[in-house]
C-alpha positions in Angstrom: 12.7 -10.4 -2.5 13.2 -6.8 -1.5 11.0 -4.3 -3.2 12.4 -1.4 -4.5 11.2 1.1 -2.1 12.7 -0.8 0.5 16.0 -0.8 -1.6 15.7 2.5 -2.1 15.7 3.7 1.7 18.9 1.3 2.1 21.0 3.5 -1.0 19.8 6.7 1.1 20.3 5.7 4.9 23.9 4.4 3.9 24.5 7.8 2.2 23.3 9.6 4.8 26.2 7.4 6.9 24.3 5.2 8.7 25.8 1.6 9.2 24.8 -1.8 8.2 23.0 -2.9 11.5 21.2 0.4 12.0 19.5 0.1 8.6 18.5 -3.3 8.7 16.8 -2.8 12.6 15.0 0.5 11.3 13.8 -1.6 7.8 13.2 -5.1 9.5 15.3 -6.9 7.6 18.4 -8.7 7.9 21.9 -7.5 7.3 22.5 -10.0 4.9 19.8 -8.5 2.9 21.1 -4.8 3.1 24.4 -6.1 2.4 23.6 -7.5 -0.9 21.3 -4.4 -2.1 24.7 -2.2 -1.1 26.6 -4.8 -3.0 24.5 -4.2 -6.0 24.6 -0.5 -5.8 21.1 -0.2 -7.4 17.7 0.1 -6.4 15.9 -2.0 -9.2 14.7 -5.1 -8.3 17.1 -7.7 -10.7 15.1 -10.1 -12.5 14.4 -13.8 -11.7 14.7 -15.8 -14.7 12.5 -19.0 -13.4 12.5 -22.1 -16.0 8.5 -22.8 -16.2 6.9 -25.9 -15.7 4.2 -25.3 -18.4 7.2 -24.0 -21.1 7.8 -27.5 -22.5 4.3 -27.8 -23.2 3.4 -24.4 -25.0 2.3 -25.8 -28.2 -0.1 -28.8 -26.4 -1.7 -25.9 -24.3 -2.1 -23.5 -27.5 -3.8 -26.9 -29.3 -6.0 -27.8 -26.7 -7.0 -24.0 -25.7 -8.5 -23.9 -29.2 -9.9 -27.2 -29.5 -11.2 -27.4 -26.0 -13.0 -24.1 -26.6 -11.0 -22.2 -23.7 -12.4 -24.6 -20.8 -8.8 -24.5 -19.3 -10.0 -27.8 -17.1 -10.3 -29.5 -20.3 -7.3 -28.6 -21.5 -5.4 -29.8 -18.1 -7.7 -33.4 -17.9 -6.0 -33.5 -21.8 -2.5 -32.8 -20.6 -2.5 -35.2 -17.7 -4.1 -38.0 -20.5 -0.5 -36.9 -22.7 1.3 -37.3 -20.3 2.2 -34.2 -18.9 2.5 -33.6 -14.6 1.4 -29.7 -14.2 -0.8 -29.1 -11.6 -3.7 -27.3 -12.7 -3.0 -23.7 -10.6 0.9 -23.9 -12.7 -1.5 -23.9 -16.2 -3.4 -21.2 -15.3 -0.5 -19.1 -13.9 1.6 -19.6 -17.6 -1.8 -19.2 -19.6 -2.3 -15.7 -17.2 1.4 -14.3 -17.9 1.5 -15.5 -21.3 -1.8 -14.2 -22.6 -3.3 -17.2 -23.4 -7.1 -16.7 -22.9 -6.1 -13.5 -21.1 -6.9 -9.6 -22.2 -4.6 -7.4 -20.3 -6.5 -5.1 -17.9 -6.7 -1.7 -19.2 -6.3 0.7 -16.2 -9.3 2.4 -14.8 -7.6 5.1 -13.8 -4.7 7.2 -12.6 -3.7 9.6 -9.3 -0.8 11.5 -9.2 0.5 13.1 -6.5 3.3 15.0 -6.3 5.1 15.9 -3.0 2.7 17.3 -0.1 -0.3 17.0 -2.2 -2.0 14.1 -1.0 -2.6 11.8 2.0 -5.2 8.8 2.0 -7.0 7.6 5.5 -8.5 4.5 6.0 -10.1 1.6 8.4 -9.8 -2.0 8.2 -10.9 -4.5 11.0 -8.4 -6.9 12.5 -7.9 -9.8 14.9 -5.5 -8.9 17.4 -4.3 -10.2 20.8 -4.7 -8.1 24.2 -3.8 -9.3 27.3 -3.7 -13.1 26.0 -7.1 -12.5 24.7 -8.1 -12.6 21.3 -10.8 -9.4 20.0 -11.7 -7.2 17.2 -10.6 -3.8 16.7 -10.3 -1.0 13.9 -7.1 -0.4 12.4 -7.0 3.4 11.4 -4.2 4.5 9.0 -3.2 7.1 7.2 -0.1 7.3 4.5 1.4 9.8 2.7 0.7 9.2 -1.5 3.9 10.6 -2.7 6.9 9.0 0.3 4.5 6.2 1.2 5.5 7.3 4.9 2.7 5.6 6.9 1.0 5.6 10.4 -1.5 3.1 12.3 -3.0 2.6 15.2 -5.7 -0.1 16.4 -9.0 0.9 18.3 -11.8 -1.0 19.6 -14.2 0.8 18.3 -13.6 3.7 15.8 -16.1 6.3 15.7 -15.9 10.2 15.2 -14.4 11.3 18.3 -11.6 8.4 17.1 -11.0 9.4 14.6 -10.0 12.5 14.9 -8.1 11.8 17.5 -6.0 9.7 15.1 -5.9 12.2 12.5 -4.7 14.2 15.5 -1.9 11.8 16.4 -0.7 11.1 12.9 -0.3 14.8 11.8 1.4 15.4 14.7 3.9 12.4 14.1 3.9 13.5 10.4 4.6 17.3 11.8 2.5 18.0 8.9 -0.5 17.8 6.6 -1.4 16.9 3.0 -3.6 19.6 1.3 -5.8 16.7 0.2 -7.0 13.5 2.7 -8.3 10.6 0.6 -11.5 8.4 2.4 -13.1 5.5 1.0 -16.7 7.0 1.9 -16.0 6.5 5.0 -19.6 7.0 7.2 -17.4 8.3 10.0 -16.8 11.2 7.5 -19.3 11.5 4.8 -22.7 13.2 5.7 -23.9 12.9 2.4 -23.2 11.5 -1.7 -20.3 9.9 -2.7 -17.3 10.4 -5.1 -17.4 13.9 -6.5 -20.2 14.5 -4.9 -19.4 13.4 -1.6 -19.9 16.2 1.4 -18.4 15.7 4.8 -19.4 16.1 8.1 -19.8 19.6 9.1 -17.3 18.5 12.0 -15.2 17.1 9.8 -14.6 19.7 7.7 -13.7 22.2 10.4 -11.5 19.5 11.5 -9.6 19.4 8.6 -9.7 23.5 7.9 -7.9 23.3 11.7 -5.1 21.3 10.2 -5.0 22.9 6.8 -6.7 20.5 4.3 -9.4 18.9 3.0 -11.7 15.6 2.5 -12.1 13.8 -0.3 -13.8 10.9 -1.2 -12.5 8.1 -4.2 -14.5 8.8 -7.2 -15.8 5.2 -7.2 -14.3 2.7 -4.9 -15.6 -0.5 -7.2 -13.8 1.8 -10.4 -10.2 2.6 -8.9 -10.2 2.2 -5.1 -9.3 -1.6 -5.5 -8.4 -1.9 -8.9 -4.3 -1.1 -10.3 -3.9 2.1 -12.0 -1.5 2.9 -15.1 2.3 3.0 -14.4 4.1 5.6 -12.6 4.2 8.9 -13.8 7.7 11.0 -14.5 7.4 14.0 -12.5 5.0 12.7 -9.1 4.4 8.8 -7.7 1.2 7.1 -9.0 -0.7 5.0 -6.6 -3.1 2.3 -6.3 -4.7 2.2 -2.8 -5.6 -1.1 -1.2 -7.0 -0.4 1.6 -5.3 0.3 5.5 -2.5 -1.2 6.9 -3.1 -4.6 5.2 -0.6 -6.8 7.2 -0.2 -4.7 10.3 1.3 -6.8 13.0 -0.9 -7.8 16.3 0.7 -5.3 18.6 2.2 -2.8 16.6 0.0 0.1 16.8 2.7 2.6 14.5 4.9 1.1 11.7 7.4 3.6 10.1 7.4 3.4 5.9 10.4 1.9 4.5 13.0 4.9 5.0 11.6 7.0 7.7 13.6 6.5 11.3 13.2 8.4 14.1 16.5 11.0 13.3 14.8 11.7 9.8 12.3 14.6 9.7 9.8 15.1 6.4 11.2 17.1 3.6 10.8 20.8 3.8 7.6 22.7 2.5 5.9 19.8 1.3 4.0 19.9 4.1 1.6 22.0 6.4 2.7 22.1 9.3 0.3 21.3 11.9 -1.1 23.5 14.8 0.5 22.4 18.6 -1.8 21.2 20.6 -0.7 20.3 24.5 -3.1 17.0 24.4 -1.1 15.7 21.4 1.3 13.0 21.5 5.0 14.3 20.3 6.3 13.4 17.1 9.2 11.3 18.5 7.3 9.7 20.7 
């Protein structure tokens, strides 16, 4: 199923003129797929009405929750006696989207960020293969909160000096900085605290004064860094962060966020543009 970012970078590309083939090689995906979402002429994801296994046996399940005191094992060893073939993962999925023995999660918090405001960097370790070899390295990214625009790149080890030589390379693709950079406490950043109270690396933070912005650490990483946050807000994007470049592939050291190709350049004044520097790699490199 297509998301509907992805959907919405077909609806833009085509309008912008590009064709059929070109899209679906800069998105990854197949024609067929671009095809359909053109077809549609929307960018909402449409609905999959999916008969459930567990439907037929609603009232058995609201019975036995009661009576078996909410010990959803129970209640399954009582279905199968009835009868009933559900596996037990099928109960607990209809008993999760249905409420049954389920609070919905209340948020635990929201970020908005409106165009150019805010960027988020962080490090995730991999397996990946190098020269028919299978090691370890650091996958460094850093995305863009509001167009989700991202950049990655794997290191062996990733330590100060690395860093900002990513930082480096991703403004520079970006032609551009956020006024704010997210970190997850990072100790490759932090010298000291964390959350509001977090203070960065004196090398750090001339770093980032270089390139116009700042540091900033998650105000708890166990209170919203990994948890969803409330819905998206009218006038910026709301996001919830988890983590870097989660399914990066083994070689791919730069993916390109649904929507960006190499022609398209980042909106005007959203931006800081970042200082030249002749040891930096070009942005359409």
């Amino acid at each position: 199923m297509i998301d509907q970012t992805t959907r919405s970078a077909i609806l833009r590309l085509r309008s912008e003129g590009h064709g059929t083939r070109a899209i679906a090689t800069a998105l990854g995906i197949s024609r067929g797929a671009v095809k359909r979402v053109l077809a549609a002429g929307s960018d909402q994801v449409p609905h999959l009405e999916r008969a459930e296994l567990a439907e037929p046996h609603r009232d058995d399940i609201l019975s036995l929750y009661a009576s078996c005191k909410g010990n959803l094992v129970r209640v399954h060893e009582e279905l199968g006696a009835r009868g009933a073939t559900l596996s037990y993962p099928a109960l607990t999925a209809f008993c999760r989207r249905h409420g049954i023995g389920h609070d919905p999660p209340e948020p635990a918090g929201r970020y908005d960020f409106a165009p150019g405001q805010g960027m988020q960097h962080d490090t995730s370790p991999h397996q990946a293969e190098v020269a028919r070899r299978a090691m370890r390295i650091q996958t460094a990214s850093l995305v863009l909160c509001y167009s989700r625009m991202l950049f990655f790149q794997g290191y062996p080890y990733f330590r100060r000096f690395e860093c900002k030589v990513f930082l480096t390379d991703a403004l520079t693709y970006f032609e551009g900085a956020c006024a704010q950079c997210m970190i997850d406490n990072t100790h490759v950043v932090v010298l000291s605290g964390s959350g509001r109270q977090m203070v960065p690396v004196p090398e750090m933070m001339a770093f980032g004064e270089r390139f116009g912005f700042e540091f900033i650490a998650q105000r708890s990483a166990t209170r919203i860094g990994r948890r969803a946050l409330s819905g998206p807000s009218t006038t910026s994007r709301t996001t919830s962060w988890r983590g870097a470049a989660s399914s990066p592939s083994k070689t791919s050291t730069r993916r390109r966020a649904p929507g960006a190709t190499r022609s398209m350049q980042p909106p005007s004044g959203t931006c800081t543009p970042a200082p030249a520097s002749s040891s930096s790699p070009s942005a359409s490199r």
